[in-house]
Backbone bond lengths (Angstrom), bond angles and torsions (degrees), N, CA, C in turn:
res aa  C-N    CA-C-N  psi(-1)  N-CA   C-N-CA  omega(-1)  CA-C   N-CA-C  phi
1 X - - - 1.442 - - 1.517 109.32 -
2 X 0.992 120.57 124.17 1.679 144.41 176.18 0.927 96.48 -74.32
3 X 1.917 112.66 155.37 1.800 117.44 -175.41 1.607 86.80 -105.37
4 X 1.598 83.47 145.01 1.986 98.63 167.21 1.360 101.06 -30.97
5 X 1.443 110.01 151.00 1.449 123.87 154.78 1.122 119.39 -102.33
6 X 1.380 120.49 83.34 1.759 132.45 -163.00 1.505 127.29 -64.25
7 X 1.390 95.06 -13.77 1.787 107.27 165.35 1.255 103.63 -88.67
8 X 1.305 136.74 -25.21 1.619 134.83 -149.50 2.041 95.00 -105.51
9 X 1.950 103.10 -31.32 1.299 100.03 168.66 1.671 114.88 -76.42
10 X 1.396 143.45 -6.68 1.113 146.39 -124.75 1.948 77.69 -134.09
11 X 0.866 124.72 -65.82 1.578 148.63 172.94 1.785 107.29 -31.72
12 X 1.350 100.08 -60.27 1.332 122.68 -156.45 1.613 96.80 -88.02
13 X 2.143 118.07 -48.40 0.983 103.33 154.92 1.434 153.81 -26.65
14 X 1.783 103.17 -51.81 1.144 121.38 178.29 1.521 109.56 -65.17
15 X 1.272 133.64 -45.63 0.953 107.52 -173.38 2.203 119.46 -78.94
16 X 0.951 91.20 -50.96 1.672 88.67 142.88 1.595 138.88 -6.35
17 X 1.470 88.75 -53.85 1.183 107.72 170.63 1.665 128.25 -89.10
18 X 1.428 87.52 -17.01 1.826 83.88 175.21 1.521 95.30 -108.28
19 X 1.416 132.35 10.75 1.270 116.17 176.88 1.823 83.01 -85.17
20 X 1.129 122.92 -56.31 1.704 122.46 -158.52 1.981 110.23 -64.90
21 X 1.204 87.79 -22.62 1.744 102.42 163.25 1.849 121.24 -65.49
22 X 1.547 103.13 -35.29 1.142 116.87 -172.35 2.027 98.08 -72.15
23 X 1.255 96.39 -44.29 1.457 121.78 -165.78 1.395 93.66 -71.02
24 X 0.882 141.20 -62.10 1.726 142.52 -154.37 1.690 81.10 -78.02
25 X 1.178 145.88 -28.94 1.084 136.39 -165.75 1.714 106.24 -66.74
26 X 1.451 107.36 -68.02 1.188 139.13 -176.47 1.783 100.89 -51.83
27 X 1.691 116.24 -51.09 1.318 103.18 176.11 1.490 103.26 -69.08
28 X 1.474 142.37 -53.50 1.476 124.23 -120.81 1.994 86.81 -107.72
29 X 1.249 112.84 -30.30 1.201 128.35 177.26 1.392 136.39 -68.39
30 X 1.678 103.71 -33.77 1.387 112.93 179.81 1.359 115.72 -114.81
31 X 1.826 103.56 -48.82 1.794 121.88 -179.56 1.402 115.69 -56.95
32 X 1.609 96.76 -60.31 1.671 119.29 -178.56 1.232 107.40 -95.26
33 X 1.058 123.76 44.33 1.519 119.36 -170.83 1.742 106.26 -59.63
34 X 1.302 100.06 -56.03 1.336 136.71 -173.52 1.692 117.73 -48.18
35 X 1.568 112.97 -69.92 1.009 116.71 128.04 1.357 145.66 -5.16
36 X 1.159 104.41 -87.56 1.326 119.18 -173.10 2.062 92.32 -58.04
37 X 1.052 125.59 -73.54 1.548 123.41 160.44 1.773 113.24 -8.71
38 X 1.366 109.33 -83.76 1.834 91.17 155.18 0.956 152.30 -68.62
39 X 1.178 103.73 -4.26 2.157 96.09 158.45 1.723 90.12 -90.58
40 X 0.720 156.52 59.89 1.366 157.90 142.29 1.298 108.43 -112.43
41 X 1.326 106.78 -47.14 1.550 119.99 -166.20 1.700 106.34 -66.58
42 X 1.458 98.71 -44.87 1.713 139.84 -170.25 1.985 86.63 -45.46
43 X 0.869 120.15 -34.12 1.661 124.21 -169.29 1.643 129.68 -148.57
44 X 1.935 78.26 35.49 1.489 105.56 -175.99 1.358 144.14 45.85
45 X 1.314 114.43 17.88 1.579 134.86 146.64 1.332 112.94 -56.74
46 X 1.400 117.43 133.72 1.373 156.48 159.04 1.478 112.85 -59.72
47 X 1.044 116.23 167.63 1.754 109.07 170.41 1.608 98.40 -44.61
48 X 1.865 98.46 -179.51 1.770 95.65 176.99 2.016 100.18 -110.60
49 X 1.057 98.53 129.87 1.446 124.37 -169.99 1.940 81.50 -52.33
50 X 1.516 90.96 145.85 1.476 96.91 160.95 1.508 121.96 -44.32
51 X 1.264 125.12 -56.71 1.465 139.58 179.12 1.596 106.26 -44.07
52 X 1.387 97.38 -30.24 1.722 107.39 -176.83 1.498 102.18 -78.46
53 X 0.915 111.61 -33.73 1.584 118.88 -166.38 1.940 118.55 -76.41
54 X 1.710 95.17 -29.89 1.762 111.52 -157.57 1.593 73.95 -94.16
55 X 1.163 125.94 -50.78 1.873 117.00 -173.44 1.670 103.67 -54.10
56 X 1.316 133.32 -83.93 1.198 129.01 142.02 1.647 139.31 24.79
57 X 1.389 104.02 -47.35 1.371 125.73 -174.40 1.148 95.71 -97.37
58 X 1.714 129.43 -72.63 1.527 138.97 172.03 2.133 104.81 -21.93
59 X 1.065 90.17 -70.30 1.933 107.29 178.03 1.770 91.33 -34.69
60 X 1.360 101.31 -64.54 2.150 106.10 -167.12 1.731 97.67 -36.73
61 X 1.487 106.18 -74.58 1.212 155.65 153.58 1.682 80.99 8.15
62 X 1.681 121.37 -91.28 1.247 135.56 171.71 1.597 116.28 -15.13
63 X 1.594 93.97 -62.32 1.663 119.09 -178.82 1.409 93.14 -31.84
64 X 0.990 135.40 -72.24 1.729 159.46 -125.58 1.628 93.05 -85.93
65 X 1.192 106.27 -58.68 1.501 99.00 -171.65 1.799 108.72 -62.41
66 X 1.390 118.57 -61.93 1.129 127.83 165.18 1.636 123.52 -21.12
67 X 1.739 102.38 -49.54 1.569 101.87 161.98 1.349 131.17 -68.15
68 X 1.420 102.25 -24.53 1.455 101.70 175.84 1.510 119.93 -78.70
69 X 1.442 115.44 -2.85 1.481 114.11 -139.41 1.950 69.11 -107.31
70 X 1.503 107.24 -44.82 1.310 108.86 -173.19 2.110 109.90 -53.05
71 X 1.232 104.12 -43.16 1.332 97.45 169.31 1.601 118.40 -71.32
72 X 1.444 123.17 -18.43 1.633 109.53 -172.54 1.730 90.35 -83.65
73 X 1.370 123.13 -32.03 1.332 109.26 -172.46 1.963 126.76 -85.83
74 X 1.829 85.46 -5.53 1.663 84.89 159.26 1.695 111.16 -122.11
75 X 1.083 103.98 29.30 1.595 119.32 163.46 1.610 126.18 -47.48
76 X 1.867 96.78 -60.37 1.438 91.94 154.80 1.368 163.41 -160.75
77 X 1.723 74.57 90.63 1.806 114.11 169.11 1.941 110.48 -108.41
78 X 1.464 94.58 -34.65 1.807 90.65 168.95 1.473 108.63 -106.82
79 X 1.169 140.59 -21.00 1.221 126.26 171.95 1.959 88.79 119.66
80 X 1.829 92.94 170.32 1.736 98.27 -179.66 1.540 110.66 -89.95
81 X 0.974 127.97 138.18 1.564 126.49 179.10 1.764 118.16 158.00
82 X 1.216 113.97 -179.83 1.211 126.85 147.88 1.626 122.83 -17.64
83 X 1.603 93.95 -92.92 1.719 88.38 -177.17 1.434 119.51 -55.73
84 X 1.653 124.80 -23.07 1.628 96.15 179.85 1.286 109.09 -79.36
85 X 1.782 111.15 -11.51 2.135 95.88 -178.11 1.704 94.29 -68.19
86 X 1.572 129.84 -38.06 1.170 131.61 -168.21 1.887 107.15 -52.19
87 X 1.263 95.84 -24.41 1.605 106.21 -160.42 1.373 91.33 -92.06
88 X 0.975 121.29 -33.04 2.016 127.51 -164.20 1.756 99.75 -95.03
89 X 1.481 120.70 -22.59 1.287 131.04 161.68 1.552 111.89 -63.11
90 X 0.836 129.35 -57.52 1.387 160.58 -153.25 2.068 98.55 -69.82
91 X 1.497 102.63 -59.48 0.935 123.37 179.12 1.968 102.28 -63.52
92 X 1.098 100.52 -69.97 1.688 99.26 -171.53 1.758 107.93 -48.68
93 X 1.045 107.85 -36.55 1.473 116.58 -167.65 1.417 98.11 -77.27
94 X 1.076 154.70 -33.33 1.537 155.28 162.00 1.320 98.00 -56.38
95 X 1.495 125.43 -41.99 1.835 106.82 -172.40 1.421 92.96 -108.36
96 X 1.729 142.13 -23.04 1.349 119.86 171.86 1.293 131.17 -51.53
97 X 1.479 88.91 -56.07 1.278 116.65 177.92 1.885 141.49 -88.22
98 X 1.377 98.31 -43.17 1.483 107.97 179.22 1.492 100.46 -68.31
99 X 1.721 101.82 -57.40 1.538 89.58 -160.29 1.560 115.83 -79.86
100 X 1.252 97.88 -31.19 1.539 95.55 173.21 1.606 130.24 -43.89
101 X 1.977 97.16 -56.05 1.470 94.72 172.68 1.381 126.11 -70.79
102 X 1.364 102.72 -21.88 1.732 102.14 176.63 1.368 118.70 -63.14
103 X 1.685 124.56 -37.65 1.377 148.24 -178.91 1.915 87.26 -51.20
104 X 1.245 102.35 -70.19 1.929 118.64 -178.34 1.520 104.16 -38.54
105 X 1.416 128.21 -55.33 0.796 138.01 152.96 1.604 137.72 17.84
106 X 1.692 85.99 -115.63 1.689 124.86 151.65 1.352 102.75 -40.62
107 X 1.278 130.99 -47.82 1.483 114.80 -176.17 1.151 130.05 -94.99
108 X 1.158 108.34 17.75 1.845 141.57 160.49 1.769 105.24 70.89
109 X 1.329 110.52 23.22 1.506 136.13 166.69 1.650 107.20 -51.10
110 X 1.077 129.94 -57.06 1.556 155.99 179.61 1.303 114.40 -131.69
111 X 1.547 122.68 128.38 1.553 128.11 145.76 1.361 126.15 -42.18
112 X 1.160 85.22 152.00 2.000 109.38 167.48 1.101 96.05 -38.68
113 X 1.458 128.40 -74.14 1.144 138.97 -135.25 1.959 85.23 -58.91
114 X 1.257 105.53 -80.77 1.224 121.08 -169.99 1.523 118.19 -29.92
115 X 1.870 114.73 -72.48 1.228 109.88 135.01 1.385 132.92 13.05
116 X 0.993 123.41 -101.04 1.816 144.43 167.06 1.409 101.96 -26.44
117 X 1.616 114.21 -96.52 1.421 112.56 161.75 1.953 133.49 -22.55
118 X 1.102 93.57 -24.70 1.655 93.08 175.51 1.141 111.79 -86.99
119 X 1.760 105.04 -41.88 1.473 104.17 -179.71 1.445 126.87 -58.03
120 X 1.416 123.97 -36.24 1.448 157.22 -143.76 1.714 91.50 -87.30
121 X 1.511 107.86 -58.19 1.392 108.95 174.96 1.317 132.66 -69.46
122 X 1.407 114.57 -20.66 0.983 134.36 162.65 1.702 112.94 -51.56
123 X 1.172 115.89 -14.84 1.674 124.66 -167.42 1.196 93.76 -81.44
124 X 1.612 104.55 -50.35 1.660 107.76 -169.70 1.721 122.45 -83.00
125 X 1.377 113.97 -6.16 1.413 109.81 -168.79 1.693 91.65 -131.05
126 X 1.314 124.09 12.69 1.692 110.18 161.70 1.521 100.17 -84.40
127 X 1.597 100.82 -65.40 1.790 99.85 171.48 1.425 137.77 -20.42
128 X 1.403 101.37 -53.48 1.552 122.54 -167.95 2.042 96.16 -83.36
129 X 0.893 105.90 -30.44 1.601 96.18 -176.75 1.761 98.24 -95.27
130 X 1.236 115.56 -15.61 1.994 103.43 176.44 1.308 91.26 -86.92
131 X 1.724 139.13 -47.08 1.724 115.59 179.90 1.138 114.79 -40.38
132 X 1.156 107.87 -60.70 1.850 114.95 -165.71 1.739 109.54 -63.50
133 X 1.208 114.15 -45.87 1.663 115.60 164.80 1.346 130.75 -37.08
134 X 1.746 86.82 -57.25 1.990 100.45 -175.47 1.856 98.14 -82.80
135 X 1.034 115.39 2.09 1.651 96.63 174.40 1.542 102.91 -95.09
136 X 1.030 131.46 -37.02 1.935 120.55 152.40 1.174 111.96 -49.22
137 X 1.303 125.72 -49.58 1.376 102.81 -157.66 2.102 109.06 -71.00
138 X 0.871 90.01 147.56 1.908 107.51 165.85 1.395 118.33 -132.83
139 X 1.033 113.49 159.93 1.766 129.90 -178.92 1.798 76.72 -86.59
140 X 2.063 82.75 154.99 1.938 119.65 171.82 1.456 101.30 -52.97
């Protein structure tokens, strides 16, 4: 077993991360616009201040690296490719997404509605940002 390549996860992260940035944009910004506006409202927040927004993005940003780091470190037990980013997708999206929004959830932080919808998209934009990630990344 080869050691992570921590520039190549950091690299591969980033972009990862601005694919799921692009995505959270498009869901929370355009889909849920509305939504997302009342659960803000729901606990008396205003729109989110730019500053709210660049912290926010950085965190996505985070997401990305973290997924990638999750595929270089189960790299090799499944091998380099497709199915292990699918497998390292798969994985982040059960703790990015499922548990996180469900946690939001239960604690009446966010709706069902919202909830559901986050999770659902989450199917389509963990995948699509671990292909494109794990095809930069390479072993030292």
């Amino acid at each position: 077993m080869g050691r992570i390549n921590g520039s190549r996860v950091l690299l591969g992260g980033l972009v990862a991360g601005l694919v799921i940035v692009v995505g959270e944009y498009i869901l929370n910004g355009i889909i849920l616009f509305s939504e997302f506006a009342s659960q803000r409202e729901k606990f008396g927040l205003g729109d989110p201040s730019a500053g709210e927004l660049a912290v926010g993005a950085m965190i996505t940003v985070l997401y990305g690296v973290i997924l990638i780091w999750i595929y270089a470190a189960i790299r090799p037990r499944f091998g380099p490719g497709p199915r292990t980013a699918l497998i390292a997708a798969a994985t982040f999206w059960a703790i990015a997404y499922v548990l996180f929004l469900a946690s939001l959830w239960a604690n009446s932080l966010v709706s069902m509605k919202f909830a559901v919808i986050s999770i659902l998209w989450g199917i389509l934009e963990a995948p699509i940002a671990a292909l494109i990630g794990a095809r930069i990344y390479r072993e030292e």
